[in-house]
N, CA, C and O atoms as a GROMACS GRO file, in nm:
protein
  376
    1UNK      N    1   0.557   0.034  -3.767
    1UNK     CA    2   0.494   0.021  -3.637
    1UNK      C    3   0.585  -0.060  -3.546
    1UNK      O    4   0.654  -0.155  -3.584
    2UNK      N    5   0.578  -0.005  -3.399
    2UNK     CA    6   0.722  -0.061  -3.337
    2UNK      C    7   0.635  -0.229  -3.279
    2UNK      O    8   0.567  -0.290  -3.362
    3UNK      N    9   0.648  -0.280  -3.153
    3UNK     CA   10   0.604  -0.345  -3.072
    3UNK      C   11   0.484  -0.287  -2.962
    3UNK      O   12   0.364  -0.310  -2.946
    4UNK      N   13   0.572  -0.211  -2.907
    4UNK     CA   14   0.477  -0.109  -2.815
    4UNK      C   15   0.348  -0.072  -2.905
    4UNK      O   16   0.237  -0.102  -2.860
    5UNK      N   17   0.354  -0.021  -3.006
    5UNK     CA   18   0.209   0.006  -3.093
    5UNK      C   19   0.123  -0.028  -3.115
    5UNK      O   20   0.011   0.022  -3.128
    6UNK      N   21   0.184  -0.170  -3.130
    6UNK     CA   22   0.105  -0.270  -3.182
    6UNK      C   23   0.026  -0.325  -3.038
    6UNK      O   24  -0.089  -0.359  -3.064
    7UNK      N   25   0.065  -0.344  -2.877
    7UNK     CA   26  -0.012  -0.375  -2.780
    7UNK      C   27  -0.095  -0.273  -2.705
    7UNK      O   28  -0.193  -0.288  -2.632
    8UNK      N   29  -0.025  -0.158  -2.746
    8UNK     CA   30  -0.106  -0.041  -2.715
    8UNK      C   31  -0.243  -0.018  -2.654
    8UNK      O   32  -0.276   0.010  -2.539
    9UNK      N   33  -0.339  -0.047  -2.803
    9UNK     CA   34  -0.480  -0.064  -2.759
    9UNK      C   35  -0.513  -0.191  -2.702
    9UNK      O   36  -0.633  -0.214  -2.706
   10UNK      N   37  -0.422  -0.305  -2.633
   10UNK     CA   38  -0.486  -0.363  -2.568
   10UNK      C   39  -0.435  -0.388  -2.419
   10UNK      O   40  -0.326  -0.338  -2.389
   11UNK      N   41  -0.497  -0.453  -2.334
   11UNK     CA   42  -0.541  -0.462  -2.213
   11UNK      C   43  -0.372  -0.448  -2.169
   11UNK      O   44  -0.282  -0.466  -2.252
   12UNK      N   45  -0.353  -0.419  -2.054
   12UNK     CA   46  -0.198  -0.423  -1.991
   12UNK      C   47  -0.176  -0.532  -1.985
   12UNK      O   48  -0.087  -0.556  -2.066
   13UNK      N   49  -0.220  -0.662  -1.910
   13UNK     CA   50  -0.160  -0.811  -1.944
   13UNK      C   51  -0.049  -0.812  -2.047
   13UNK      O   52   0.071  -0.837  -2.037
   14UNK      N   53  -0.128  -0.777  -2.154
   14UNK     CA   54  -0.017  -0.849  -2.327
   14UNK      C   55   0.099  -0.703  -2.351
   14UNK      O   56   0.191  -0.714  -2.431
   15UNK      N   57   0.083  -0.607  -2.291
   15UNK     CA   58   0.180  -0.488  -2.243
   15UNK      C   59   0.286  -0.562  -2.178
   15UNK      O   60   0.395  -0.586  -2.231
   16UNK      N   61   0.243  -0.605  -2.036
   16UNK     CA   62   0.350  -0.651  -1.945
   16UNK      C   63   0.389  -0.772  -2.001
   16UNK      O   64   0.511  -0.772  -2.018
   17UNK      N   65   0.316  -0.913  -2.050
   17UNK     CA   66   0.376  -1.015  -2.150
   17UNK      C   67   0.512  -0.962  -2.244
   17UNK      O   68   0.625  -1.007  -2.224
   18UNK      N   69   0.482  -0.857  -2.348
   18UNK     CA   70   0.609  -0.761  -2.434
   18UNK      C   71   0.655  -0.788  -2.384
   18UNK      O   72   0.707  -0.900  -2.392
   19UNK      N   73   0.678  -0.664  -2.247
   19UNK     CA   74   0.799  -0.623  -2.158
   19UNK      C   75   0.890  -0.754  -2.135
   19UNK      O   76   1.007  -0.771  -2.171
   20UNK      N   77   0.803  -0.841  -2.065
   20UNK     CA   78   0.848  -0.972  -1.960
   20UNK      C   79   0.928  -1.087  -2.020
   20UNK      O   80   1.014  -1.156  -1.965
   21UNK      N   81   0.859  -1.098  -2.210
   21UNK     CA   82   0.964  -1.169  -2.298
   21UNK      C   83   1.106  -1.087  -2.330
   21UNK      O   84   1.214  -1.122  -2.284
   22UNK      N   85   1.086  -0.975  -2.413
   22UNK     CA   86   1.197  -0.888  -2.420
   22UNK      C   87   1.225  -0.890  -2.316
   22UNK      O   88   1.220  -1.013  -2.314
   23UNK      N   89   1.266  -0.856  -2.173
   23UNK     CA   90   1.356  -0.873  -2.077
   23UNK      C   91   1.434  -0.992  -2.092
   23UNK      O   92   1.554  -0.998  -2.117
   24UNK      N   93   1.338  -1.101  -2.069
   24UNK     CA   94   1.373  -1.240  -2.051
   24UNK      C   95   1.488  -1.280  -2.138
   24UNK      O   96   1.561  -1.375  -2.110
   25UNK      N   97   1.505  -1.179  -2.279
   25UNK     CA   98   1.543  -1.204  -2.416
   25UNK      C   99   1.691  -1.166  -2.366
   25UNK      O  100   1.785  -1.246  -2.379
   26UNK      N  101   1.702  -1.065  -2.321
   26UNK     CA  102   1.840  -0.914  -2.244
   26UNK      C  103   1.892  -1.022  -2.168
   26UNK      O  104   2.000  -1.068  -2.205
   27UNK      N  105   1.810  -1.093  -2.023
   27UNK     CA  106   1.871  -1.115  -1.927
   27UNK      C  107   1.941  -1.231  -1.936
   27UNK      O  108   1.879  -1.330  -1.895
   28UNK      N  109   2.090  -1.257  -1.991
   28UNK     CA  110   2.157  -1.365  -2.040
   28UNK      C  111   2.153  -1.427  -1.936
   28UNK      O  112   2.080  -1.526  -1.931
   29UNK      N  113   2.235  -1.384  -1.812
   29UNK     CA  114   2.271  -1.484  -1.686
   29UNK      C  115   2.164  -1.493  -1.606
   29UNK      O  116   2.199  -1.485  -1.488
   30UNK      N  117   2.026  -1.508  -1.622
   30UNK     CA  118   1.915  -1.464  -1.569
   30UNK      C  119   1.965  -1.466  -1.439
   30UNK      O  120   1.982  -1.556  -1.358
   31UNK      N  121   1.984  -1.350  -1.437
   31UNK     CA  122   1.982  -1.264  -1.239
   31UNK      C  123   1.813  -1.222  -1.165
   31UNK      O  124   1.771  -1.219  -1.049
   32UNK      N  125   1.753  -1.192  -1.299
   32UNK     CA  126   1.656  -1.108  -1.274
   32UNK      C  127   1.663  -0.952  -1.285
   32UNK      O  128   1.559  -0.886  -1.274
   33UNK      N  129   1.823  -0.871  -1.312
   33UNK     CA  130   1.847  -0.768  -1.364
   33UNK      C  131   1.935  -0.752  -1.469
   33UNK      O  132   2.032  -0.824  -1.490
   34UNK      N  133   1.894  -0.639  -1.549
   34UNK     CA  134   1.949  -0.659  -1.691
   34UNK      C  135   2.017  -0.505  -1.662
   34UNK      O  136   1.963  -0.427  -1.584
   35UNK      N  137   2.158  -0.468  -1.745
   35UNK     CA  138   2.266  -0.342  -1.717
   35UNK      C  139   2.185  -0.239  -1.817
   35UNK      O  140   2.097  -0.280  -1.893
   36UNK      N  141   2.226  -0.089  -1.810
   36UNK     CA  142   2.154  -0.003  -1.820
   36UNK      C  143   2.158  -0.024  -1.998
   36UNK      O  144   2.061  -0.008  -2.072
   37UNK      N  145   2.311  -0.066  -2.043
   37UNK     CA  146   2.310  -0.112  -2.191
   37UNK      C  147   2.186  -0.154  -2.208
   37UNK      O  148   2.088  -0.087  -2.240
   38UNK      N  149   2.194  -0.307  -2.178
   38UNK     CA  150   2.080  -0.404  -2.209
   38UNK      C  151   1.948  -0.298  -2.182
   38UNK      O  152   1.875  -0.294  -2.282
   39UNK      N  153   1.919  -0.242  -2.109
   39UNK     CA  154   1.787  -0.215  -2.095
   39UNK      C  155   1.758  -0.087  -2.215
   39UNK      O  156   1.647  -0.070  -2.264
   40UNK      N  157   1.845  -0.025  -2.242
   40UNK     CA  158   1.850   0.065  -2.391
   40UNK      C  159   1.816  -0.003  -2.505
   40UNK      O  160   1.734   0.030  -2.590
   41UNK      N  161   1.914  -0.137  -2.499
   41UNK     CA  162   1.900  -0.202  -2.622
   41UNK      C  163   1.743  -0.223  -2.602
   41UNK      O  164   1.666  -0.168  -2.681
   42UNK      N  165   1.688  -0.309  -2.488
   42UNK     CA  166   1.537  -0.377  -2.490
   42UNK      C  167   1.422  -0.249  -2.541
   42UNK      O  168   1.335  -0.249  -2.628
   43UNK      N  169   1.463  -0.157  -2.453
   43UNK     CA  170   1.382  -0.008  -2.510
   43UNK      C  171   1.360   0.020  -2.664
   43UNK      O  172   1.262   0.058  -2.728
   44UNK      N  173   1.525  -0.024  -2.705
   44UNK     CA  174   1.465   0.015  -2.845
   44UNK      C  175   1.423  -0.066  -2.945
   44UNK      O  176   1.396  -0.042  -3.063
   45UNK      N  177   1.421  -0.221  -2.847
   45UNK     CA  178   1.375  -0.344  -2.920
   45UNK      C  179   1.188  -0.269  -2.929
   45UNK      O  180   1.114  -0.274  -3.027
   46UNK      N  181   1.168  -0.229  -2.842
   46UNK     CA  182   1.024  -0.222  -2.823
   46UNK      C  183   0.979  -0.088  -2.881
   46UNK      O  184   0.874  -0.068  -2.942
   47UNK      N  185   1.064  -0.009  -2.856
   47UNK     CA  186   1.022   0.134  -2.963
   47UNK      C  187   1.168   0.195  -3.004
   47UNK      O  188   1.228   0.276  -2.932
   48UNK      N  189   1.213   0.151  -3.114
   48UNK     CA  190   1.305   0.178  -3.203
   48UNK      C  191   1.339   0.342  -3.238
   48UNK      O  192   1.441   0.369  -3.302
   49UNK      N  193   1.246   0.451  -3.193
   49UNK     CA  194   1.267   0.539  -3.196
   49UNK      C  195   1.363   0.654  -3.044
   49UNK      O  196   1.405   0.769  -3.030
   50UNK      N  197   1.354   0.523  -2.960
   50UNK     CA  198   1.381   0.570  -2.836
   50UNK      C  199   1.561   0.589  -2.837
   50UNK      O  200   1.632   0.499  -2.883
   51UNK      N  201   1.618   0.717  -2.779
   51UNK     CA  202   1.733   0.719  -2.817
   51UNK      C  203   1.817   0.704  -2.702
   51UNK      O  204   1.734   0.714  -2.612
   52UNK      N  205   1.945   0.683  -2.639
   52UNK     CA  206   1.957   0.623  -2.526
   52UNK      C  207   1.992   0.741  -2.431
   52UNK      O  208   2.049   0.724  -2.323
   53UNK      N  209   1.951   0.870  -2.482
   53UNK     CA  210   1.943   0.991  -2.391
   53UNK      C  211   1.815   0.983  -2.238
   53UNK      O  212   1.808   0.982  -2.115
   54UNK      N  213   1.713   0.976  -2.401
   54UNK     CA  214   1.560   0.913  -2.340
   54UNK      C  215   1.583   0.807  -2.223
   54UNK      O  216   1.563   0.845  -2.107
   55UNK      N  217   1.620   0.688  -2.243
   55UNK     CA  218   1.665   0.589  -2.121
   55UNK      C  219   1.708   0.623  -2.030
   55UNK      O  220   1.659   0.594  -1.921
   56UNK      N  221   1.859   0.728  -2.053
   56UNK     CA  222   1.943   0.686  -1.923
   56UNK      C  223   1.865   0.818  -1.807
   56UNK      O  224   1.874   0.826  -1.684
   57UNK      N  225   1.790   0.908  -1.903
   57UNK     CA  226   1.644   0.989  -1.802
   57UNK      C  227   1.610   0.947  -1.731
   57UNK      O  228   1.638   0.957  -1.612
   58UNK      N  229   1.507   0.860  -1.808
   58UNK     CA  230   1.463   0.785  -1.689
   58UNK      C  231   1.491   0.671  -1.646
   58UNK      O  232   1.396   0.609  -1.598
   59UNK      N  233   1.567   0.632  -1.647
   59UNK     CA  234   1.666   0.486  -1.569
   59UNK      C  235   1.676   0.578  -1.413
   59UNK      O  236   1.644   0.524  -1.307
   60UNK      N  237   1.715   0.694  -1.418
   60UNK     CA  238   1.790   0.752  -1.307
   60UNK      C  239   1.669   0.780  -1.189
   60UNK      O  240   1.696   0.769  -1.070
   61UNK      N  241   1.523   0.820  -1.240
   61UNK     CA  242   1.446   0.758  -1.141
   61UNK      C  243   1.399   0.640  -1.102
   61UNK      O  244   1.359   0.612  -0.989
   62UNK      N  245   1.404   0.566  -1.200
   62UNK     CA  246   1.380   0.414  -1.172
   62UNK      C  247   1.459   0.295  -1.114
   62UNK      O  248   1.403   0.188  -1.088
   63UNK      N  249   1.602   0.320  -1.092
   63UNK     CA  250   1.701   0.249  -1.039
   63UNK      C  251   1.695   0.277  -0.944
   63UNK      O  252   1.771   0.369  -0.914
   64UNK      N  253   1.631   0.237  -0.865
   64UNK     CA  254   1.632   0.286  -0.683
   64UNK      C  255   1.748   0.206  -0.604
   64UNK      O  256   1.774   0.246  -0.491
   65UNK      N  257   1.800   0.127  -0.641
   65UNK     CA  258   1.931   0.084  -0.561
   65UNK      C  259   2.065   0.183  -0.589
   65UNK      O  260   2.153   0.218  -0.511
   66UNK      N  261   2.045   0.216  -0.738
   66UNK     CA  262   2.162   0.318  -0.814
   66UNK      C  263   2.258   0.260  -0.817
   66UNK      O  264   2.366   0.303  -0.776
   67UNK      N  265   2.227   0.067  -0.902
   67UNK     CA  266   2.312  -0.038  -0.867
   67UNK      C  267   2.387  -0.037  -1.008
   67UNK      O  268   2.504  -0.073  -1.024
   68UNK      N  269   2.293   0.014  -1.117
   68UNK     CA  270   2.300   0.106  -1.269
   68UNK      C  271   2.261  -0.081  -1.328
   68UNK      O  272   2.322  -0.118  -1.428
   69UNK      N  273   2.184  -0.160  -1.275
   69UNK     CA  274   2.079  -0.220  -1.357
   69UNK      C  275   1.934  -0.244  -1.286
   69UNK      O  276   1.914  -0.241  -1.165
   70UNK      N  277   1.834  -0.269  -1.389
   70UNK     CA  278   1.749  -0.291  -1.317
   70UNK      C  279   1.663  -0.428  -1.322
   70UNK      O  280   1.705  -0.529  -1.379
   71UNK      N  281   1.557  -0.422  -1.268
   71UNK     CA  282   1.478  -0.533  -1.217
   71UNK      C  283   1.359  -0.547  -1.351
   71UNK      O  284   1.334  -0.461  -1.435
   72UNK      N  285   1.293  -0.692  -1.338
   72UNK     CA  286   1.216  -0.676  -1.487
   72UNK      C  287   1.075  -0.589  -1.443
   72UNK      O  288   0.994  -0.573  -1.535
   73UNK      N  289   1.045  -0.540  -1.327
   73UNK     CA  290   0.989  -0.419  -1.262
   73UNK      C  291   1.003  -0.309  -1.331
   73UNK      O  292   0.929  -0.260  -1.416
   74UNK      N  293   1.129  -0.265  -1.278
   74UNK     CA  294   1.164  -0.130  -1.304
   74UNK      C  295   1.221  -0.112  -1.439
   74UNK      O  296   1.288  -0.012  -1.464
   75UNK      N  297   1.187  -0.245  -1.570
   75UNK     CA  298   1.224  -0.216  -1.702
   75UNK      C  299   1.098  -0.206  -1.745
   75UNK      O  300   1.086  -0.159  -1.858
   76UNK      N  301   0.979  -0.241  -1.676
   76UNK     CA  302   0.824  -0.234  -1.721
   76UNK      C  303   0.768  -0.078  -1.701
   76UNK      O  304   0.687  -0.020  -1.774
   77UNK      N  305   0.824  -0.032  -1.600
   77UNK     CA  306   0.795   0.100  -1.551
   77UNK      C  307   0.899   0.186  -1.642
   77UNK      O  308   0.859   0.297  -1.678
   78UNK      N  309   1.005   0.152  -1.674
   78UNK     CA  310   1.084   0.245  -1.810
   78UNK      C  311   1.037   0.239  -1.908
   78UNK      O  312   1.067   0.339  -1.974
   79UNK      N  313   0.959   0.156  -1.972
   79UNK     CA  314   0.891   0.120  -2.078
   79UNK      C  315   0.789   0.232  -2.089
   79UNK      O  316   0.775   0.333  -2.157
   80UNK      N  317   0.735   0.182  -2.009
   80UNK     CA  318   0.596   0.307  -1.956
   80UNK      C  319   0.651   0.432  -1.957
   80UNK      O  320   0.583   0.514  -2.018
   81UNK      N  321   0.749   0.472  -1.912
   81UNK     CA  322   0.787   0.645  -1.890
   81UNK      C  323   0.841   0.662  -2.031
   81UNK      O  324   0.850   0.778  -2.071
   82UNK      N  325   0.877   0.564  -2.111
   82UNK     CA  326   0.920   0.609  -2.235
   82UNK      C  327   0.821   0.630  -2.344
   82UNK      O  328   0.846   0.694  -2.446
   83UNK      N  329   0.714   0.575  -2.319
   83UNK     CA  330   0.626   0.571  -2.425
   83UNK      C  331   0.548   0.680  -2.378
   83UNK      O  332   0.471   0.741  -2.452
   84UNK      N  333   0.568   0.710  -2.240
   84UNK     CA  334   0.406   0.826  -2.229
   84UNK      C  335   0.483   0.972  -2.255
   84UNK      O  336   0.419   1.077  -2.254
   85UNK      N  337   0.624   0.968  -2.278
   85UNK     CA  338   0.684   1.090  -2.304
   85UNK      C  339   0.750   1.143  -2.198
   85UNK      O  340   0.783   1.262  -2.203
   86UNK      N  341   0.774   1.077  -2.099
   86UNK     CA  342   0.859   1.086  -1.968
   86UNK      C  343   0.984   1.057  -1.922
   86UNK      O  344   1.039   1.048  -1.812
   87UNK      N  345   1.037   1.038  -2.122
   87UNK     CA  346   1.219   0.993  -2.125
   87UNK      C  347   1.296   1.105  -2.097
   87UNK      O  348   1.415   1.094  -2.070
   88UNK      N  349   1.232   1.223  -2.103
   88UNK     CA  350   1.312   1.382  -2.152
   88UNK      C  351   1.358   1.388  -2.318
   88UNK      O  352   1.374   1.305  -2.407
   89UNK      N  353   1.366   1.493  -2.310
   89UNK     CA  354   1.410   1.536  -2.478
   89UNK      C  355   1.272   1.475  -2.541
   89UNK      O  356   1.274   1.408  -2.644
   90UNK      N  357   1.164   1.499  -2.478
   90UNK     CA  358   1.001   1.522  -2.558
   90UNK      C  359   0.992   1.383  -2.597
   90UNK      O  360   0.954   1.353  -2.710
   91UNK      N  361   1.026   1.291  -2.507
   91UNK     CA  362   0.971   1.127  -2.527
   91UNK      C  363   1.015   1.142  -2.650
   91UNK      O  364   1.066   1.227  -2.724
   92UNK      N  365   0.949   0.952  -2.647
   92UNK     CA  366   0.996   0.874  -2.781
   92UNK      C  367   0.925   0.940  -2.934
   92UNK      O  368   0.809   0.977  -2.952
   93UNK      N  369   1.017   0.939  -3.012
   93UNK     CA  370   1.029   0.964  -3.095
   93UNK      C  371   0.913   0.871  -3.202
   93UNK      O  372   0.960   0.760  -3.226
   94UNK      N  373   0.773   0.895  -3.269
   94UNK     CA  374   0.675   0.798  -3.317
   94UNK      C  375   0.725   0.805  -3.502
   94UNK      O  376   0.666   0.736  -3.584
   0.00000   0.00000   0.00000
């Protein structure tokens, strides 16, 4: 069972908590954005099945600057598109 699984059935709070430590974990020089690496690696800290095809999918709608890192926002909202099956190549892998 990954991370994501395990908060699943509960409330989004302890969802976005996950996300917000794992980021926190990535973002060495805390900028507040972590590089598209780091955000693969955090992806698959949280669902280990996710492959970095899946990511750089959807990174490419979620990087709205197209600065190629993102915000701990737009790694909460990758999180989300990865788990609901919105990485391409038929979502994450369970």
């Amino acid at each position: 069972m990954n991370l994501w699984e395990y908060a699943y059935p509960y409330p989004i709070a302890l969802r976005q908590f996950i996300v917000k430590q794992a980021f926190n974990q990535f973002d060495k020089d805390k900028s507040g954005k972590i590089s598209a690496a780091e955000a693969t690696k955090l992806v698959q800290t949280v669902a280990p099945n996710t492959t970095e095809e899946q990511v750089r999918n959807a990174m490419k709608s979620l990087d709205k600057d197209q600065d190629g890192e993102l915000s701990k926002d737009e790694v909460s909202q990758l999180v989300s598109k990865i788990m609901s099956g919105g990485g391409g190549s038929g979502g994450a892998a369970q």
